[in-house]
PDB file of N, CA, C and O in Angstrom, chain B, residues numbered from 101:
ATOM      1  N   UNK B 101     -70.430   1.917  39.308  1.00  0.00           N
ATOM      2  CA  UNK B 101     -69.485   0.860  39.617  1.00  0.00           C
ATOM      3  C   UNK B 101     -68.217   1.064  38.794  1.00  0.00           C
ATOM      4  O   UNK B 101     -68.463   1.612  37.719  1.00  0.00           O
ATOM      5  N   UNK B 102     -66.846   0.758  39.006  1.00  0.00           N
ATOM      6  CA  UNK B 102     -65.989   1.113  38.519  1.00  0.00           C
ATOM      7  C   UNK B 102     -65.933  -0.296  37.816  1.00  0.00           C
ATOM      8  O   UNK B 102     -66.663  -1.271  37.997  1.00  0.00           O
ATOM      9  N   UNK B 103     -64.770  -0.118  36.890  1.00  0.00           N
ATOM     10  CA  UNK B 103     -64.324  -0.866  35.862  1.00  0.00           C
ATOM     11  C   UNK B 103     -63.077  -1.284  35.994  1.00  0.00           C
ATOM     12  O   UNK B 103     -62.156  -0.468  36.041  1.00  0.00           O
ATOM     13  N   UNK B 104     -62.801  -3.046  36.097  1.00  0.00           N
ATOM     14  CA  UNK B 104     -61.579  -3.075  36.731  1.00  0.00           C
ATOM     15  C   UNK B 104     -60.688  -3.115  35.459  1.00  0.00           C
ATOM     16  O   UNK B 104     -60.932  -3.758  34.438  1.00  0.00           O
ATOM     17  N   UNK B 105     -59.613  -2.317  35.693  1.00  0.00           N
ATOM     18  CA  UNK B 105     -58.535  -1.782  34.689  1.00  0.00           C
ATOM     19  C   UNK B 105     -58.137  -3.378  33.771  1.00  0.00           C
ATOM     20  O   UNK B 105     -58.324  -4.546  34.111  1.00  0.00           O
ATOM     21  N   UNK B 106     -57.517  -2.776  32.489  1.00  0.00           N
ATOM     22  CA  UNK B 106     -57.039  -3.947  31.741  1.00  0.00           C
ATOM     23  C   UNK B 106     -55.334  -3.654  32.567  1.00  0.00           C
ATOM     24  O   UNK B 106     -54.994  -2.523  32.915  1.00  0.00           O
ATOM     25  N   UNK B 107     -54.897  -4.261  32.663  1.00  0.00           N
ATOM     26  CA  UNK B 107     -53.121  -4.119  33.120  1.00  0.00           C
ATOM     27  C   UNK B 107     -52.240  -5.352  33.011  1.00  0.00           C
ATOM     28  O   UNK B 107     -52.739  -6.455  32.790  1.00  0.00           O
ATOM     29  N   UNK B 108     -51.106  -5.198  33.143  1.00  0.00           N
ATOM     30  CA  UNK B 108     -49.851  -6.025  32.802  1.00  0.00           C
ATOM     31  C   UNK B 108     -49.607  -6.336  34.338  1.00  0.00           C
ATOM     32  O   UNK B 108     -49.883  -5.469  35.167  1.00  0.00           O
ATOM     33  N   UNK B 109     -49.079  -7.600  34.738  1.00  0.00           N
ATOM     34  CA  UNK B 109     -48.424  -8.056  36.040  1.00  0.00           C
ATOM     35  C   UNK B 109     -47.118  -6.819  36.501  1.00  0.00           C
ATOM     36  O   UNK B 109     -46.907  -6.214  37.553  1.00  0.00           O
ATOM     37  N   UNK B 110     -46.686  -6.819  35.664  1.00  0.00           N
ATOM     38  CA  UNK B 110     -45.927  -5.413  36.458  1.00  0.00           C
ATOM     39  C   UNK B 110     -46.735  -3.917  36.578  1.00  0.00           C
ATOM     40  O   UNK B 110     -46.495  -3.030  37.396  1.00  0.00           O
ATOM     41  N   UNK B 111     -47.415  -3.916  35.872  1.00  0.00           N
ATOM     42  CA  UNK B 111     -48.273  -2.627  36.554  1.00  0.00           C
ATOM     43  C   UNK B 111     -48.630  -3.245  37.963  1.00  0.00           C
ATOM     44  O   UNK B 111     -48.032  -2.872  38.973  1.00  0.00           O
ATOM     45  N   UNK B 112     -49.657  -4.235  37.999  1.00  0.00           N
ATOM     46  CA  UNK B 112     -49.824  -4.794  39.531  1.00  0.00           C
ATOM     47  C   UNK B 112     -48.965  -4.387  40.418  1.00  0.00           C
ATOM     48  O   UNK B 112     -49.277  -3.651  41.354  1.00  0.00           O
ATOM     49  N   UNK B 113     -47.605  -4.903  40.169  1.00  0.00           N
ATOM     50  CA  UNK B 113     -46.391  -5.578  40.851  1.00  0.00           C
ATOM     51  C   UNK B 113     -46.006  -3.579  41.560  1.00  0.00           C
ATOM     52  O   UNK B 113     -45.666  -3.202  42.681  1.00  0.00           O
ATOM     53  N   UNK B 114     -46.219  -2.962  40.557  1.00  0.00           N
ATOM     54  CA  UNK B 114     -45.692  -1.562  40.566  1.00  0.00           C
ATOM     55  C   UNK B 114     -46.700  -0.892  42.085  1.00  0.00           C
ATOM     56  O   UNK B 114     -46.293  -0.391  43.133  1.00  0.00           O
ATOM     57  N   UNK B 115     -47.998  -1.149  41.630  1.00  0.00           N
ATOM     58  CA  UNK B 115     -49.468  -0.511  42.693  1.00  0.00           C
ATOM     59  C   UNK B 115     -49.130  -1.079  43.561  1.00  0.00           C
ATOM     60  O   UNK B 115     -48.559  -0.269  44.291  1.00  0.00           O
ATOM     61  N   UNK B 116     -49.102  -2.502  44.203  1.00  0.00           N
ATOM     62  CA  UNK B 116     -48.826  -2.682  45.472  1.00  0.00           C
ATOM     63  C   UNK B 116     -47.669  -2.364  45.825  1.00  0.00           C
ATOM     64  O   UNK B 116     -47.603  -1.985  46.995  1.00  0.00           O
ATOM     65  N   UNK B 117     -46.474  -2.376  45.110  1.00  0.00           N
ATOM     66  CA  UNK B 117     -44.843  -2.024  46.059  1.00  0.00           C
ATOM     67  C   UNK B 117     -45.405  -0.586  46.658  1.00  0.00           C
ATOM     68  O   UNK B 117     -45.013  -0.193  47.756  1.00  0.00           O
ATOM     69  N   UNK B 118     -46.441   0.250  45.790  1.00  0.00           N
ATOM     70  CA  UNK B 118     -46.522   1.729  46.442  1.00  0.00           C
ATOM     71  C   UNK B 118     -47.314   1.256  47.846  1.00  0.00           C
ATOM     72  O   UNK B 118     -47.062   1.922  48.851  1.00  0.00           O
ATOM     73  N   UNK B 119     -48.193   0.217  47.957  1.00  0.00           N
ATOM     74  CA  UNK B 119     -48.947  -0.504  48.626  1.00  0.00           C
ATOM     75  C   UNK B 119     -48.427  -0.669  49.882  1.00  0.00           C
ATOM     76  O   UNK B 119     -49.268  -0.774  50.774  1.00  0.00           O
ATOM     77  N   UNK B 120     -47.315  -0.720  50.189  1.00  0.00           N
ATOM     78  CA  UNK B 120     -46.082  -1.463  51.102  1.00  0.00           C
ATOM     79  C   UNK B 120     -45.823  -2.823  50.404  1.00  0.00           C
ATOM     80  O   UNK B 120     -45.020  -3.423  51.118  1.00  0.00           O
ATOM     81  N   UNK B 121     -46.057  -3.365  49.626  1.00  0.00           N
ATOM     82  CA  UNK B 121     -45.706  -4.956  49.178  1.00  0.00           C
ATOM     83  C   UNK B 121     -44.302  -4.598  48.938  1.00  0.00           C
ATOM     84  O   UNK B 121     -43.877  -3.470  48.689  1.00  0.00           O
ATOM     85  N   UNK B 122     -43.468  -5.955  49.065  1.00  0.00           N
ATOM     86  CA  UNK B 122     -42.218  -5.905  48.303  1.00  0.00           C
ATOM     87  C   UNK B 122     -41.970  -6.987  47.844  1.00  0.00           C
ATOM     88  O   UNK B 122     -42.412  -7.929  48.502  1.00  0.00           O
ATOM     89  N   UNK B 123     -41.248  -7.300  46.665  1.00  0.00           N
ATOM     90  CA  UNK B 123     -40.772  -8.742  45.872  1.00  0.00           C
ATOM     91  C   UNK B 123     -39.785  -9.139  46.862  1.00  0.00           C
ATOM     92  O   UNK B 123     -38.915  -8.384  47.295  1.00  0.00           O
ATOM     93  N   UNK B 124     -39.987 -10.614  47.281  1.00  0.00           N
ATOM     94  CA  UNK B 124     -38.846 -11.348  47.987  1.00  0.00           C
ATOM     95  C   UNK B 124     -38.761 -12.300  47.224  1.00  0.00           C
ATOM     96  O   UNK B 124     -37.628 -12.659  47.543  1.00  0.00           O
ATOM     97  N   UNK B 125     -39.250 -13.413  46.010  1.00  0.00           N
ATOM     98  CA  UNK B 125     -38.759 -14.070  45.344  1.00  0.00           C
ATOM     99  C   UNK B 125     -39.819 -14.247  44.021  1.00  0.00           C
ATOM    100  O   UNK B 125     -41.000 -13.900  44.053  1.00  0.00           O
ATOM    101  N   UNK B 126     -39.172 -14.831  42.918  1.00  0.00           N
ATOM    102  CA  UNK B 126     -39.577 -15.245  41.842  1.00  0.00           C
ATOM    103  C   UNK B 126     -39.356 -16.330  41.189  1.00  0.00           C
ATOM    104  O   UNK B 126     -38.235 -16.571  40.740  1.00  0.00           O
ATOM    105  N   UNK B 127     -40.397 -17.163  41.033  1.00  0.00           N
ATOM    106  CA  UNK B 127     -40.325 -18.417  40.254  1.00  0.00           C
ATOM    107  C   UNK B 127     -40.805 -17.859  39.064  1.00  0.00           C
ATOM    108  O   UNK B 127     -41.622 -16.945  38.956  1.00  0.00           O
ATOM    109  N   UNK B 128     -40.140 -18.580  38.034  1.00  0.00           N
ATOM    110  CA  UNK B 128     -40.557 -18.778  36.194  1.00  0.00           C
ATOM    111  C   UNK B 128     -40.743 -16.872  36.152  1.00  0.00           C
ATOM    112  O   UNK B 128     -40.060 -15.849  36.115  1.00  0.00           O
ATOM    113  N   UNK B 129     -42.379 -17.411  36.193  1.00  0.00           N
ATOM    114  CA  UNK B 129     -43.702 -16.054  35.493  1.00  0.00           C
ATOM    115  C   UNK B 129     -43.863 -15.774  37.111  1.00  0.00           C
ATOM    116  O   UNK B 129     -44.708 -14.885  37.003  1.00  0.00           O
ATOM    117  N   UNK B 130     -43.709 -15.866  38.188  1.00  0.00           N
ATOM    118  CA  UNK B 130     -44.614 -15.541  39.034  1.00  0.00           C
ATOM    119  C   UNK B 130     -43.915 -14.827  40.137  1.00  0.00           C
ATOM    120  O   UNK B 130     -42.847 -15.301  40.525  1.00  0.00           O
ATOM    121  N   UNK B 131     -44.283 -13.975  40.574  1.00  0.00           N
ATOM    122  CA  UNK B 131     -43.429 -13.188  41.745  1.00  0.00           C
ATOM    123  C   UNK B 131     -44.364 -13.136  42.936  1.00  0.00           C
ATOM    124  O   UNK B 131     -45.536 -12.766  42.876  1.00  0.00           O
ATOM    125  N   UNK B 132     -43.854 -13.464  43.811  1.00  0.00           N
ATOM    126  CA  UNK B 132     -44.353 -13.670  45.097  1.00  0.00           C
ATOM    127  C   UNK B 132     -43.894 -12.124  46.248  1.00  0.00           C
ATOM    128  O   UNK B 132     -42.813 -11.908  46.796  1.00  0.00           O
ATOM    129  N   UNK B 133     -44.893 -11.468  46.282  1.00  0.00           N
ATOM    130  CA  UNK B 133     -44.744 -10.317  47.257  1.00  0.00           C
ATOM    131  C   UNK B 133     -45.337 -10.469  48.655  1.00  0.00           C
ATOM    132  O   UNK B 133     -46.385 -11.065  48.902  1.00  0.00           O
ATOM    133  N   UNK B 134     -44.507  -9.831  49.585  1.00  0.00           N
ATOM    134  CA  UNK B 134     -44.869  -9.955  50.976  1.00  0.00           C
ATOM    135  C   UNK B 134     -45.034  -8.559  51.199  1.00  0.00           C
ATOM    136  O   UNK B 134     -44.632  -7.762  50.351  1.00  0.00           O
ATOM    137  N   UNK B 135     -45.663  -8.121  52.406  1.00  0.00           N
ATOM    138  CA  UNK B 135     -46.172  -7.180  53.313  1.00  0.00           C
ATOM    139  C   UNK B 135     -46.060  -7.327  55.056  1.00  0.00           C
ATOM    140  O   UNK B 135     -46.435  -8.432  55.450  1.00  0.00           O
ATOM    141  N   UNK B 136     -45.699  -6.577  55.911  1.00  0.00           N
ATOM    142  CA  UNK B 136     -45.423  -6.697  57.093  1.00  0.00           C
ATOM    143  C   UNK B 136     -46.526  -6.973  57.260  1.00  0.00           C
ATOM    144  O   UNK B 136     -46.555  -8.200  57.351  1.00  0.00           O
ATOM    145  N   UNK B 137     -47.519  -6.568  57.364  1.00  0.00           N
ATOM    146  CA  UNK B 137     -48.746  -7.026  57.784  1.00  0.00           C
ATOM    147  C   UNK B 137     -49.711  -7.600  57.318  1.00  0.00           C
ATOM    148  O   UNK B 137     -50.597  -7.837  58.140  1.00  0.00           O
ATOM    149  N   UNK B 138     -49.994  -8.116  55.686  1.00  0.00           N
ATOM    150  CA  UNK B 138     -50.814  -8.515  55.442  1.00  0.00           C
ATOM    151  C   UNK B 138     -50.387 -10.029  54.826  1.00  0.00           C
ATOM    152  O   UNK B 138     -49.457 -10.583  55.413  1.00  0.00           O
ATOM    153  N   UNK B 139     -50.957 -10.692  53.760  1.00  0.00           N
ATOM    154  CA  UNK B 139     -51.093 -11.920  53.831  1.00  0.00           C
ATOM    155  C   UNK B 139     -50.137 -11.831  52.289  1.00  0.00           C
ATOM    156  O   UNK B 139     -50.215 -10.893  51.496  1.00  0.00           O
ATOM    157  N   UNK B 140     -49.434 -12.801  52.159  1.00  0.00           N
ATOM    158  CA  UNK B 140     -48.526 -12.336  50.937  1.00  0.00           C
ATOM    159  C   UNK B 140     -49.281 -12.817  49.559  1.00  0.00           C
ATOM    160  O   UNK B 140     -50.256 -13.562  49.654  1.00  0.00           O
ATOM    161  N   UNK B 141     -48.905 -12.465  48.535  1.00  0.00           N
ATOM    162  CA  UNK B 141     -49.400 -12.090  47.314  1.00  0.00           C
ATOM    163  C   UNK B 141     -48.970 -12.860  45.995  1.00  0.00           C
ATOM    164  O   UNK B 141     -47.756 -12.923  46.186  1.00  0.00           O
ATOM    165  N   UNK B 142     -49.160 -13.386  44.970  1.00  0.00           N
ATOM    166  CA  UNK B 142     -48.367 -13.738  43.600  1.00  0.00           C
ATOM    167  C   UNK B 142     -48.604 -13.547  42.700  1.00  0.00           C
ATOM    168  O   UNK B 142     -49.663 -14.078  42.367  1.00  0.00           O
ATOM    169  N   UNK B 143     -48.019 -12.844  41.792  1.00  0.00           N
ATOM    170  CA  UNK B 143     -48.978 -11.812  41.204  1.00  0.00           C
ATOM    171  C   UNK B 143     -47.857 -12.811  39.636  1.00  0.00           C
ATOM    172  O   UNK B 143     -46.636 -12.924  39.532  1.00  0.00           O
ATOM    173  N   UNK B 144     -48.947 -13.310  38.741  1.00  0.00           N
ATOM    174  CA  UNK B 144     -47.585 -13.855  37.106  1.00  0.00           C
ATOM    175  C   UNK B 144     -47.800 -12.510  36.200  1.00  0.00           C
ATOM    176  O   UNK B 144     -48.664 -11.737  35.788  1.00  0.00           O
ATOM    177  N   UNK B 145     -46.447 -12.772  36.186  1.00  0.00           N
ATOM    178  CA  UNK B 145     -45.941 -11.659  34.633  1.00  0.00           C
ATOM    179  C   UNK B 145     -46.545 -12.131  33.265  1.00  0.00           C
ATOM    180  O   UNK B 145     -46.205 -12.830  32.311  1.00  0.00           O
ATOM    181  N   UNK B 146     -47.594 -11.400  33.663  1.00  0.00           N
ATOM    182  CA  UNK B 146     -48.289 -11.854  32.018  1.00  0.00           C
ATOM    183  C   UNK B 146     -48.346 -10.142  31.646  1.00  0.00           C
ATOM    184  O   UNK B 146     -48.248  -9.138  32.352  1.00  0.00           O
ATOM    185  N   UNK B 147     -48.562 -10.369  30.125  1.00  0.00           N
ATOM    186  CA  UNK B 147     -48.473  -9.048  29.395  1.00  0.00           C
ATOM    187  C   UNK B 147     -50.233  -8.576  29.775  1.00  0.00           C
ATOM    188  O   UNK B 147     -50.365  -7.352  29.772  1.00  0.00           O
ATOM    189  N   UNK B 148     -51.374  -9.257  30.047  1.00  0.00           N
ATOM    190  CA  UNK B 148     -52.285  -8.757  30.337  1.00  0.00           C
ATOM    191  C   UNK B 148     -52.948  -9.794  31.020  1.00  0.00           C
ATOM    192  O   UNK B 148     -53.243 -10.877  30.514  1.00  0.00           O
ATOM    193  N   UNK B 149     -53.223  -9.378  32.402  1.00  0.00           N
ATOM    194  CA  UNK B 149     -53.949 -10.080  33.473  1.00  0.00           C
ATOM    195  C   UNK B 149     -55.468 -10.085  33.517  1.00  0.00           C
ATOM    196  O   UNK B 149     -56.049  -9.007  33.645  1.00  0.00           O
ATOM    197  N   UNK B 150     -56.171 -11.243  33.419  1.00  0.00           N
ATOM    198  CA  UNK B 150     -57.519 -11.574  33.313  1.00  0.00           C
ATOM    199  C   UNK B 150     -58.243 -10.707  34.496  1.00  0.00           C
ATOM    200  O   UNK B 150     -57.463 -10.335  35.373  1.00  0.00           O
ATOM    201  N   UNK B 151     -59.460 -10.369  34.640  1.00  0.00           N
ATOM    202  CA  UNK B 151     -59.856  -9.777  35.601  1.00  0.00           C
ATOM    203  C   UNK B 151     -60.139 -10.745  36.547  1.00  0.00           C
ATOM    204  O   UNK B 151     -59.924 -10.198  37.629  1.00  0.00           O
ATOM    205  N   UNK B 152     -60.480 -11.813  36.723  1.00  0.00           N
ATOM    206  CA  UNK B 152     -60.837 -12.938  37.365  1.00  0.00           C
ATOM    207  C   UNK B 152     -59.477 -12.655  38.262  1.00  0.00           C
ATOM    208  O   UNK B 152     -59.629 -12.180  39.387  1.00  0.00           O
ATOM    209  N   UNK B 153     -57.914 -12.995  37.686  1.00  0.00           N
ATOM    210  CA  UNK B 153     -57.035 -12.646  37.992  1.00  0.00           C
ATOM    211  C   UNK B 153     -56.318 -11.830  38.796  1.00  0.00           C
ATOM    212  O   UNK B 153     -55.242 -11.954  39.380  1.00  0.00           O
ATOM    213  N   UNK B 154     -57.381 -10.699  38.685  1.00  0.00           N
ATOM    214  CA  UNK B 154     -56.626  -9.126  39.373  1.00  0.00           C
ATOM    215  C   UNK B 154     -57.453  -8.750  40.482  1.00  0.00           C
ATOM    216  O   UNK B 154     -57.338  -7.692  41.101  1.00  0.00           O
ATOM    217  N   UNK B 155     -58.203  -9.557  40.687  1.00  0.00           N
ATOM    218  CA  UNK B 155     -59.360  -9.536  41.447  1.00  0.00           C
ATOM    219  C   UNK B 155     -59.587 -10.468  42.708  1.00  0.00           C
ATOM    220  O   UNK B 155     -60.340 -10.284  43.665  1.00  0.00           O
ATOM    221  N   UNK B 156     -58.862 -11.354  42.484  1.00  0.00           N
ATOM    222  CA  UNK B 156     -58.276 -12.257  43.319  1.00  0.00           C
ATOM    223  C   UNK B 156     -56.771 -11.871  44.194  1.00  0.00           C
ATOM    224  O   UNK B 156     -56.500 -11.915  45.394  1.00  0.00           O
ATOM    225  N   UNK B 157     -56.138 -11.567  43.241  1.00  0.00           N
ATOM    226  CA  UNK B 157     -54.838 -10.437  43.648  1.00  0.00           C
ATOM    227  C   UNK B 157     -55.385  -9.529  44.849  1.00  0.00           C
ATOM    228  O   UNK B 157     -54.863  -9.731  45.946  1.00  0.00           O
ATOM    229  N   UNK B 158     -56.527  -8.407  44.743  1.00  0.00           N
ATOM    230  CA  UNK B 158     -56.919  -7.662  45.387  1.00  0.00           C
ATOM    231  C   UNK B 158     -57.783  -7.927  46.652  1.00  0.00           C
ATOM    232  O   UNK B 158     -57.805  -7.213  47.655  1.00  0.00           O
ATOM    233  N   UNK B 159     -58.620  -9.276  46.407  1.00  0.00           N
ATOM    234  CA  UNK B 159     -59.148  -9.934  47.519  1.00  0.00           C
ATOM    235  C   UNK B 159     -58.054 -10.522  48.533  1.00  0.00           C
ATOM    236  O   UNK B 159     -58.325 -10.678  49.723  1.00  0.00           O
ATOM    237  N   UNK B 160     -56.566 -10.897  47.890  1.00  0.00           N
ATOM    238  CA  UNK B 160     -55.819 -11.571  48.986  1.00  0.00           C
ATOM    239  C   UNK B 160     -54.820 -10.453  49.056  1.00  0.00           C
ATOM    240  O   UNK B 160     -53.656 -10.700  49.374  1.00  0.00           O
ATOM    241  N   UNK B 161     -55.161  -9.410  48.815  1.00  0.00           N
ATOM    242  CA  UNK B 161     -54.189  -8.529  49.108  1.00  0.00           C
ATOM    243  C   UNK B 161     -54.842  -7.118  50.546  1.00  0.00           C
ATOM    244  O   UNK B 161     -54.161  -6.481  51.349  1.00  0.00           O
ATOM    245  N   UNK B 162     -56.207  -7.110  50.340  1.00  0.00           N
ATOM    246  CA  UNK B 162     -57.332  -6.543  51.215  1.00  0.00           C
ATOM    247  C   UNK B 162     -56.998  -5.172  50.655  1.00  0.00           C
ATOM    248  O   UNK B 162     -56.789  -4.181  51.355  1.00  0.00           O
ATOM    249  N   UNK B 163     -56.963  -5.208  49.211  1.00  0.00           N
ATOM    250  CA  UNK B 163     -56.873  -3.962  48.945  1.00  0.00           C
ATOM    251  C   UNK B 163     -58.306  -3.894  47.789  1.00  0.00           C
ATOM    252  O   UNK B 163     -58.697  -4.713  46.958  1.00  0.00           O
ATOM    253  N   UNK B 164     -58.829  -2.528  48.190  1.00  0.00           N
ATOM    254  CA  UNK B 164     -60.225  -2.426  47.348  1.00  0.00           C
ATOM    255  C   UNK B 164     -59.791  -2.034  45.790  1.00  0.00           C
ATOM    256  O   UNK B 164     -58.669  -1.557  45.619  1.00  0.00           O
ATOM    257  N   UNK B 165     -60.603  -2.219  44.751  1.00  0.00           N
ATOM    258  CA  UNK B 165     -60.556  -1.856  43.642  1.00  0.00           C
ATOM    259  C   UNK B 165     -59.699  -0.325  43.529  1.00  0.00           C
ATOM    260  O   UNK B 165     -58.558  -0.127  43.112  1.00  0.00           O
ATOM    261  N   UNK B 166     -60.863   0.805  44.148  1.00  0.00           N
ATOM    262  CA  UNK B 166     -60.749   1.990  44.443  1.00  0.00           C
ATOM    263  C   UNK B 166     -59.282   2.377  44.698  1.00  0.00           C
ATOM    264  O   UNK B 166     -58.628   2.976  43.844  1.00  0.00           O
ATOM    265  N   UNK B 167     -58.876   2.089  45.667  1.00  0.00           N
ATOM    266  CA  UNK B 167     -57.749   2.375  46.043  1.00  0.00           C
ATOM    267  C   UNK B 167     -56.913   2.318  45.272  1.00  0.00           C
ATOM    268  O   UNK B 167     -56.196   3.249  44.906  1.00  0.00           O
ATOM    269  N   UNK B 168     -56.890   1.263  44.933  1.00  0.00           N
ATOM    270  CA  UNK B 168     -55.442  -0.080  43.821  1.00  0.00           C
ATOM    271  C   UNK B 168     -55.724   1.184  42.763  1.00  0.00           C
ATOM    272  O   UNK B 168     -54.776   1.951  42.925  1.00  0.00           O
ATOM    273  N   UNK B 169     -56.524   1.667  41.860  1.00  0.00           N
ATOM    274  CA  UNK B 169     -56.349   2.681  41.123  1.00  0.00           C
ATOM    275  C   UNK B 169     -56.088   4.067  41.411  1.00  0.00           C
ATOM    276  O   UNK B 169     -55.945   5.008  40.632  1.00  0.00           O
ATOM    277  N   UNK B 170     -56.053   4.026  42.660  1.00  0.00           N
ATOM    278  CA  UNK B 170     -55.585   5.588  43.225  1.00  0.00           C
ATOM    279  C   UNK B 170     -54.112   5.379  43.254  1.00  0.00           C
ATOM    280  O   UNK B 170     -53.431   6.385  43.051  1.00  0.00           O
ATOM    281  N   UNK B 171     -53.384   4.044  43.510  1.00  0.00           N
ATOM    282  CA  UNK B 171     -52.217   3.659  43.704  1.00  0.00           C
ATOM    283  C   UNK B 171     -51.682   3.451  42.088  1.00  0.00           C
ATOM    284  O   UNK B 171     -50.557   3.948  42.034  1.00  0.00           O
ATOM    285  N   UNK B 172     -51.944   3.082  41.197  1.00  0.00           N
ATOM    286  CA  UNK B 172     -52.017   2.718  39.997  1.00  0.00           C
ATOM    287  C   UNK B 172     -51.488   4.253  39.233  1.00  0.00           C
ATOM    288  O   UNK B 172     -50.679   4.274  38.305  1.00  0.00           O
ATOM    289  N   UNK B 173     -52.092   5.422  39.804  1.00  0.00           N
ATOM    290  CA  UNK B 173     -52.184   6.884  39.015  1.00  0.00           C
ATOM    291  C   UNK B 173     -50.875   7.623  39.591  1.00  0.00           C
ATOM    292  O   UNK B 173     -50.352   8.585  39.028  1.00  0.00           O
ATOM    293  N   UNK B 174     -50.450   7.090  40.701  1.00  0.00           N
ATOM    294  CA  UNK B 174     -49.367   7.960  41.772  1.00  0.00           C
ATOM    295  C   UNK B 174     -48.138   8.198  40.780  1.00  0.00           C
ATOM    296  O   UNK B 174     -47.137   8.799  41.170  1.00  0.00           O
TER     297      UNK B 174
END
């Protein structure tokens, strides 16, 4: 089983833009990313995101663990 990464909201923010996501707005801490096709995203600028956190990100993003770290290494 893999190990979900420790990371910063902009690492996130970084894996999905490779993702197709793109930032269309930001409140405070929180940036809200959209995708042509999928369901949009909000990912807060914290210096380190809880896994509970990043995991939820990835469930509403329909992106698997796996991947998100193949995207993460690019």
């Amino acid at each position: 089983m893999i190990k979900i990464p420790v990371i910063s909201g902009e690492e996130a923010i970084k894996a999905l833009t490779k993702a197709g996501y793109y930032r269309r707005r930001q409140k405070g801490s929180h940036v809200r990313l959209y995708h042509e096709n999928r369901q949009a995203v909000t990912v807060p600028l914290q210096k380190t995101l809880k896994k509970g956190t990043l995991r939820g990100i990835l469930r509403t993003a329909e992106i698997d663990l796996e991947y998100f770290i193949k995207l993460m290494k690019k």
